[in-house]
C-alpha positions in Angstrom: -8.7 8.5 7.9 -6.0 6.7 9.3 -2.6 6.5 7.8 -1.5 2.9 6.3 1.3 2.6 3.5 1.7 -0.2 1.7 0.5 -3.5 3.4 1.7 -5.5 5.9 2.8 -9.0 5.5 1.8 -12.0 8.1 5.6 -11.2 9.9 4.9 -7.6 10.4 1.1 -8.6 11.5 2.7 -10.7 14.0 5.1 -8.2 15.3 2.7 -5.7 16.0 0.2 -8.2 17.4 2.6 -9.1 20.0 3.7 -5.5 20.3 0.3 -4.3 21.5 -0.3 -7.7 23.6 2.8 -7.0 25.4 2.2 -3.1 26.1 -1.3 -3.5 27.0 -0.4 -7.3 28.4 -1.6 -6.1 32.4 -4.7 -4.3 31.1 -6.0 -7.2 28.8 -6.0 -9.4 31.7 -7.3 -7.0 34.1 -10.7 -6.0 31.4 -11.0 -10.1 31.1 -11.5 -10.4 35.1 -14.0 -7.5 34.3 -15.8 -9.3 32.3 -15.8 -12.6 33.6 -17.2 -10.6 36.9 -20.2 -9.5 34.8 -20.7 -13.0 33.1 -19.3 -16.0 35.3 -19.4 -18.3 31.9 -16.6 -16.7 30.5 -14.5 -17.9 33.1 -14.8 -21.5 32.6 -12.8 -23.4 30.3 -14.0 -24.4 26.7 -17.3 -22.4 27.1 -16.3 -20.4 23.9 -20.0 -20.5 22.9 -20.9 -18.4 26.0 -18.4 -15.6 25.4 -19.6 -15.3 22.1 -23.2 -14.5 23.0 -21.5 -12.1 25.4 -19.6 -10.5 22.6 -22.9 -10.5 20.8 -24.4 -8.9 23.8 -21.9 -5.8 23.4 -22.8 -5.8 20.0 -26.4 -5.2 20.4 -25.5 -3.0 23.5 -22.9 -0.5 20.8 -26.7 -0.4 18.6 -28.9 0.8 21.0 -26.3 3.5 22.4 -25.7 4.4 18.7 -29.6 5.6 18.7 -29.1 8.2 21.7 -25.4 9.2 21.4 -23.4 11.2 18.9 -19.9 10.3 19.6 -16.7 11.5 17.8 -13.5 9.6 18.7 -11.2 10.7 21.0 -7.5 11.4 19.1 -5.3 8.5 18.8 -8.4 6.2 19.5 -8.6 5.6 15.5 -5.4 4.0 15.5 -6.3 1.9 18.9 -9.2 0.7 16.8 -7.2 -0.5 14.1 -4.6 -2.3 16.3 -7.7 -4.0 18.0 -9.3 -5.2 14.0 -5.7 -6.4 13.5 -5.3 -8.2 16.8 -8.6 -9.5 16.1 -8.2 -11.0 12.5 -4.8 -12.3 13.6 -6.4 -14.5 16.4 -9.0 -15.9 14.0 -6.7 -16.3 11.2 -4.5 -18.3 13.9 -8.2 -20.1 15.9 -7.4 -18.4 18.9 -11.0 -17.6 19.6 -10.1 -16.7 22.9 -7.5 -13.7 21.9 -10.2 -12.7 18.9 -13.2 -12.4 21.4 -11.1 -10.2 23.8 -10.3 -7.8 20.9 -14.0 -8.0 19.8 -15.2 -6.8 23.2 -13.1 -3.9 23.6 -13.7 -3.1 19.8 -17.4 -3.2 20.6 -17.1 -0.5 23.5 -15.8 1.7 21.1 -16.9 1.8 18.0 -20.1 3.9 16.7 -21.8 3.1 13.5 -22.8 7.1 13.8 -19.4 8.5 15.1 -16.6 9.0 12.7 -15.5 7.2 9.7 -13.4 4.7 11.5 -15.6 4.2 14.6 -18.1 3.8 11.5 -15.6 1.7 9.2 -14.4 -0.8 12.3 -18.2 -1.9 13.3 -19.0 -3.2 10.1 -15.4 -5.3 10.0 -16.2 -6.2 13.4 -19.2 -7.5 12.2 -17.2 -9.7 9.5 -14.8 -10.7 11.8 -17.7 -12.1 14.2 -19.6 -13.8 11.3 -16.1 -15.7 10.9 -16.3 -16.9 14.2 -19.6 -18.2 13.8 -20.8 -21.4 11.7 -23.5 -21.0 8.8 -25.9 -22.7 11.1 -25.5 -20.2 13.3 -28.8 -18.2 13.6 -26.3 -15.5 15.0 -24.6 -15.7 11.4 -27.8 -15.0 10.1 -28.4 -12.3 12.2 -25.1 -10.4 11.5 -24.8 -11.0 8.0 -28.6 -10.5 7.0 -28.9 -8.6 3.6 -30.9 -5.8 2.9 -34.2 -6.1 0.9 -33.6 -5.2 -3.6 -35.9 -2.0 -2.1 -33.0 -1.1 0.6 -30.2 -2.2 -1.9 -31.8 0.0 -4.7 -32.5 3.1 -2.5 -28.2 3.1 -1.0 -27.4 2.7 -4.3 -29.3 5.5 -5.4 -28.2 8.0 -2.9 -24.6 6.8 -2.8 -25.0 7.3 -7.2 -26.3 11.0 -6.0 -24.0 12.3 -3.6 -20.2 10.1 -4.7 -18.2 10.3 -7.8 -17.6 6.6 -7.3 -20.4 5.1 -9.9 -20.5 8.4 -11.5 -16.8 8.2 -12.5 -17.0 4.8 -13.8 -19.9 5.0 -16.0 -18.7 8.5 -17.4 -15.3 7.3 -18.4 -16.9 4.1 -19.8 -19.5 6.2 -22.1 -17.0 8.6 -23.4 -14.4 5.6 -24.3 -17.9 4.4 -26.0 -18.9 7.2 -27.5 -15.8 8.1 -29.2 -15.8 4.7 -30.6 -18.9 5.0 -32.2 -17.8 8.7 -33.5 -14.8 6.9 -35.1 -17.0 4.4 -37.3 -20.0 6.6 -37.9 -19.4 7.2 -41.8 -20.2 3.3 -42.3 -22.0 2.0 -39.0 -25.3 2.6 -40.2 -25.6 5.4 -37.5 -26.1 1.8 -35.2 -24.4 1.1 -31.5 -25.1 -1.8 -30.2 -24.1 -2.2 -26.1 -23.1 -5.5 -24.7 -23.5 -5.1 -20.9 -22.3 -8.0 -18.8 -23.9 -6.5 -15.8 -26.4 -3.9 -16.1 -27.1 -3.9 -12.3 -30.1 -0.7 -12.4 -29.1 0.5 -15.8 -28.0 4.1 -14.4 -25.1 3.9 -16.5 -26.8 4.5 -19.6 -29.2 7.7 -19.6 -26.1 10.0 -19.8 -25.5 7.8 -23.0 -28.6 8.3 -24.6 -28.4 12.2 -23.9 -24.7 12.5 -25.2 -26.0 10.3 -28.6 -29.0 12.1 -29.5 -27.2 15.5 -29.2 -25.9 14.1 -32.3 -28.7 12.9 -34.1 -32.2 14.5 -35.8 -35.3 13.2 -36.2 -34.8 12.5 -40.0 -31.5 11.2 -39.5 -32.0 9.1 -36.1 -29.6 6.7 -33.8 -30.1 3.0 -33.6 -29.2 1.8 -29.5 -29.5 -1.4 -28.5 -28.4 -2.8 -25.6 -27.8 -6.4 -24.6 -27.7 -6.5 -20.5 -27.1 -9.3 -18.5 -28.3 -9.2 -14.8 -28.7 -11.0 -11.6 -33.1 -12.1 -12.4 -35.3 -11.6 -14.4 -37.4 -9.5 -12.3 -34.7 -6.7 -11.6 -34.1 -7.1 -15.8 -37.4 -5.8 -16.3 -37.2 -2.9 -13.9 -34.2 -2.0 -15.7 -36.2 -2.1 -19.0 -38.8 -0.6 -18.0 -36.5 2.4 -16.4 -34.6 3.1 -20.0 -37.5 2.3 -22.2 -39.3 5.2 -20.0 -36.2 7.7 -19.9 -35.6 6.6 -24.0 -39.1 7.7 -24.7 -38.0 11.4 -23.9 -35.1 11.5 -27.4 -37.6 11.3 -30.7 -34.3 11.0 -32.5 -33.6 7.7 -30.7 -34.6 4.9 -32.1 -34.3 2.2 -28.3 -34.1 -1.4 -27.9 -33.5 -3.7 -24.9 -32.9 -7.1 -24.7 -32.5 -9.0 -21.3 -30.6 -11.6 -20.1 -30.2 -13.3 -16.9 -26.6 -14.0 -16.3 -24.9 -17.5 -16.0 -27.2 -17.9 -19.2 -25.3 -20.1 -21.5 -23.5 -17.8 -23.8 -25.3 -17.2 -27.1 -24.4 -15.7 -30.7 -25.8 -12.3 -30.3 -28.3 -11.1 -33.4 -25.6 -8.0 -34.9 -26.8 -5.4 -37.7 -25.1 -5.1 -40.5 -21.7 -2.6 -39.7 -22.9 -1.5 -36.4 -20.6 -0.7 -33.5 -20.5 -3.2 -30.5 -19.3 -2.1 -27.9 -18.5 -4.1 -24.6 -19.1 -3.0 -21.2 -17.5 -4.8 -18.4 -17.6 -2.3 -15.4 -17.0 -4.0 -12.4 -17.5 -7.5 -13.6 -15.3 -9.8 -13.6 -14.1 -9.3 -10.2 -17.6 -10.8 -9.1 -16.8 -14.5 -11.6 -15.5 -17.1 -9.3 -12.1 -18.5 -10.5 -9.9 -17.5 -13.0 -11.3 -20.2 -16.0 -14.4 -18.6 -15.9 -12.8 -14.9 -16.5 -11.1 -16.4 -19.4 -14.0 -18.2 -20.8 -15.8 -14.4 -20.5 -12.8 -12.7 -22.3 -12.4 -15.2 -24.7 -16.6 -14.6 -25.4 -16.2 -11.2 -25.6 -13.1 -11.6 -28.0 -15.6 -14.2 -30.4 -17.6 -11.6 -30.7 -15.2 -8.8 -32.1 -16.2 -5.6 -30.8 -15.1 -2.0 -31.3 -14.3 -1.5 -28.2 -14.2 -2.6 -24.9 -14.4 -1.0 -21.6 -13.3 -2.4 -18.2 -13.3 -0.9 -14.4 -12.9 -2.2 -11.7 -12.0 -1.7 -8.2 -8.2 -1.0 -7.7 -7.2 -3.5 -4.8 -5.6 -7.0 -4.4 -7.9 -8.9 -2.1 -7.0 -12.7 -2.9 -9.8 -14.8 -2.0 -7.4 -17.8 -0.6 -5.1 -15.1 1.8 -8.1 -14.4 4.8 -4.9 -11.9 6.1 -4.5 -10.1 2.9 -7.6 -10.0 1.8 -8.4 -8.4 5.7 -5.6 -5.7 5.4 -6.2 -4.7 1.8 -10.0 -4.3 2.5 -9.9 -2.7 5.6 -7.5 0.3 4.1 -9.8 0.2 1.0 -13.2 0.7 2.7 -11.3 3.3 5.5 -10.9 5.5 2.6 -14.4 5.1 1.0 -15.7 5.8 4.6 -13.5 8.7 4.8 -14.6 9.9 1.6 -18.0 10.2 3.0 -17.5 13.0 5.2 -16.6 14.7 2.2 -20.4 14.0 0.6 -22.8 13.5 3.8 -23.2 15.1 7.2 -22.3 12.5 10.2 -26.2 12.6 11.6 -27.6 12.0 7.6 -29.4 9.0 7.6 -28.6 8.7 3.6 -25.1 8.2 5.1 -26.4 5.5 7.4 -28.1 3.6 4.8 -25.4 3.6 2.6 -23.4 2.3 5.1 -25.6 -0.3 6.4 -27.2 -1.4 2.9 -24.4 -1.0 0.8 -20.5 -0.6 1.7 -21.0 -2.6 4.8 -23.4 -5.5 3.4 -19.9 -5.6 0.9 -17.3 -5.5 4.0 -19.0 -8.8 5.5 -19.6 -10.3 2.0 -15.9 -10.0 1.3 -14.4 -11.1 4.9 -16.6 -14.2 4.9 -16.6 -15.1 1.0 -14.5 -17.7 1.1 -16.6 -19.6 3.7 -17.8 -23.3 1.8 -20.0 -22.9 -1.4 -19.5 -19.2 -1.3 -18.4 -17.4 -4.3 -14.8 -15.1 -3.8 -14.7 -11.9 -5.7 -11.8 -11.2 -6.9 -10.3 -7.4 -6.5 -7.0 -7.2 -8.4 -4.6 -4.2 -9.4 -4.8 -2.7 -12.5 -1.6 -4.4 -13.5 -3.4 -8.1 -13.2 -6.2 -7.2 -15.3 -3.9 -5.6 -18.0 -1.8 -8.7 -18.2 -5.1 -10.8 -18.5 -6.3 -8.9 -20.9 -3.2 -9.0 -23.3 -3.1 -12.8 -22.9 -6.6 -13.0 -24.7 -5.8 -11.0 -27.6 -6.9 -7.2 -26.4 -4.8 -4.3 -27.0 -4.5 -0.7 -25.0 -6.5 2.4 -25.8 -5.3 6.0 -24.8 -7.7 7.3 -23.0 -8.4 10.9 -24.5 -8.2 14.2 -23.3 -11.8 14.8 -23.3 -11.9 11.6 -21.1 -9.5 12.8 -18.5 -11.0 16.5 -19.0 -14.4 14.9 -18.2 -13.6 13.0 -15.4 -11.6 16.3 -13.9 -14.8 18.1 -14.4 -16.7 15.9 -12.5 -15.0 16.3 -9.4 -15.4 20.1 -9.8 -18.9 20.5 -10.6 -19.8 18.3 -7.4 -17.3 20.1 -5.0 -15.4 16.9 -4.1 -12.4 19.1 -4.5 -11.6 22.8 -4.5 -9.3 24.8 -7.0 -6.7 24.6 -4.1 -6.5 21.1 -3.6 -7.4 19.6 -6.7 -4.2 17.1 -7.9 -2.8 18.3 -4.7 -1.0 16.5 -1.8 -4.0 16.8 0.4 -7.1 16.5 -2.2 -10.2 14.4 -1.3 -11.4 13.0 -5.1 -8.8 13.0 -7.5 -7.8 11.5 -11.2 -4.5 10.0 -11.6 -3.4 9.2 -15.5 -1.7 6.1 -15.2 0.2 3.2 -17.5 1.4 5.7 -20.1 -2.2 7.0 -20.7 -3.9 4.1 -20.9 -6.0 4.1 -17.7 -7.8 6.7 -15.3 -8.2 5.8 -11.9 -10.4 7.8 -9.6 -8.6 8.0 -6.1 -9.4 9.7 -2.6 -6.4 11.3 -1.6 -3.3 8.6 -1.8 -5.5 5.4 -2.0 -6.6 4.2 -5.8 -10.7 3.0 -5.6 -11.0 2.8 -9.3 -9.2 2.2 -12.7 -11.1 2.7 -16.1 -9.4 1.1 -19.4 -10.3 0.8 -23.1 -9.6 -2.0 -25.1 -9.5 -3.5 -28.8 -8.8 -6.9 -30.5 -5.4 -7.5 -32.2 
């Protein structure tokens, strides 16, 4: 993975934009004669339309070589990759379509959705950075930035939830933090948790749940679950019913229920038995709500209702949806790592890998560079710092996160092999767990670069 402390403001973009233009100044010109040779419409003045399609040309070209080649990059080309996603951004950022093509073309000739992970990382921002170029009325736009079918989403989540810590980690944490809460208030909760989920995606989170809870419970003295989950339809709610109902069915000292809701639904006053333990569960929500009112509107919900606890992770970053340049730099060093850390789970040739890629991490690159295209919801990735503040201003307070907690999340990484005894918490680890804010937080990292931070929460 390549190296990239920090970030780089628009000054330092601009100095090392017009340090690679001037170095490689003679051979830009002489690969745009090139071209122009093999397509005479590039040549001509205004016809930016035509060297598009020829950039879309190469694109379709780098696909079709992808299915007979197995290319590894040459050393030092990673970082020429890099410079040529930075010149390109730069020159779209500025409307020099011109300058952004150029880049594109060369990018094109060299990057591998089956070579390594930044051949791998730089075709899908390339693919962003095209979409950008094009209008939404584009059918090229559609083309590039077509979206997987719920089957393909479902099955690269599914494999990605398999073979990465990344989901694993977060929903982990998150039960422990729940479980402990319940624990606390078991002599008077009635033996009763009741889960608010804000967005229960597939419901994968909460099987290791169920297990953990009935460990704890017999047949003549049984748990009460219920969880509230909002999700994106109806249809995908009743999937996710129907998948815990099923794996529910398997604890006799369980006593399961479900209730669905499709979210945007007008928040209600939730039906609550009598002492029982809510518990909130806002992983990796409200970076997807669309302007800062409506994440106080949630939190000041979720306040109303006075829960237990409440759990919140999201992805560690600082991706502003009104910066295009930020959000670029911050994203492309987030996903470079998340590609990296998939040599560390899949073979190169795997086609799991691929479809994770294609269906999943790469479906989010081009969401997140075009996202702030007209009538197009921005998510909004923020450091752990942000959400704290956010979170104090609406009346919640800090949990330590326990030792079992960290212990667990430690564990994790070991029992998958994501890191060895020798480089576990080292300088040079793959997965690791960083304690952070005095105990308050875990994030899950891949080698320097935070991907997630978990938190607990109560009402003051």
């Amino acid at each position: 993975m390549f190296e990239m402390e920090g970030t780089i403001d628009e000054e330092e973009f601009l100095s090392l934009r017009l340090a690679i233009v001037t170095d490689s100044g003679h051979e830009a010109k002489r690969k745009r004669k090139r071209r122009e040779a093999l397509n005479p419409s590039d040549s001509s003045e205004g016809c930016e339309e035509g060297k598009i399609f020829s950039l879309l040309q190469m694109r379709e070209q780098m696909i079709k070589m992808d299915q007979r080649r197995k290319q590894i990059a040459e050393d030092g080309k990673g970082l020429e990759l890099i410079h040529l996603l930075l010149i390109s951004a730069w020159s779209i950022n500025e409307n020099n379509i011109n300058s952004a093509v150029d880049s594109l073309f060369d990018l094109y000739q060299n990057v591998s959705l089956t070579g390594d992970s930044v051949q791998r990382v730089a075709a899908y921002f390339a693919d962003g950075l095209i979409a950008r170029l094009l209008t939404r009325k584009s059918p090229f736009f559609d083309m590039i930035m077509k979206t997987p079918t719920p089957e393909e989403e479902f099955l690269a989540f599914t494999e990605l939830y398999k073979v990465s810590p990344f989901y694993q980690f977060a929903h982990f944490t998150a039960n422990q933090a729940i479980l402990e809460a319940f624990e606390r208030e078991e002599p008077n909760n009635n033996r009763a948790l009741h889960i608010i989920d804000f967005d229960i995606s597939y419901g994968f989170q909460w099987p290791s749940l169920m297990q953990s809870l009935s460990e704890t419970a017999t047949i003549s003295n049984r748990i009460s679950l219920k969880i509230t989950g909002f999700g994106r339809n109806l249809e995908e709610l009743q999937e996710t019913e129907t998948r815990l109902v099923s794996f529910a069915r398997s604890f006799c000292n369980l006593v399961f229920e479900f209730h669905g809701l499709v979210s945007g639904s007008k928040h209600v006053k939730l039906k609550k038995k009598k002492n029982e333990t809510v518990a909130v569960n806002l992983v990796f929500h409200l970076n997807s709500l669309n302007s800062f009112s409506e994440i106080s509107e949630t939190l000041k919900y979720v306040h109303s209702l006075n829960p237990s606890i409440v759990v919140l992770v999201e992805q560690e970053g600082s991706r502003s949806p009104h910066n295009f340049l930020s959000r670029f730099m911050e994203s492309l060093h987030y996903f470079a790592a998340l590609f990296d850390s998939l040599d560390d789970c899949l073979p190169r040739d795997s086609a799991e890998r691929f479809r994770i890629e294609k269906n999943h991490l790469g479906k989010e690159i081009k969401y997140v560079m075009n996202s702030d295209k007209e009538n197009e919801k921005s998510p909004r990735f923020e450091k752990m710092q942000t959400w704290k503040g956010r979170m104090e201003n609406h009346g919640f307070s800090g949990l330590i996160q326990s030792s079992k907690s960290v212990m667990q999340a430690k564990l994790l990484l070991r029992i998958r092999n994501h890191c060895s005894a020798t480089y576990f918490d080292g300088e040079n680890g793959g997965f690791r767990v960083f304690e952070r804010d005095n105990g308050n937080s875990i994030s899950l990292g891949w080698q320097e670069k935070l991907l997630l931070t978990a938190s607990s929460w109560c009402c003051v």
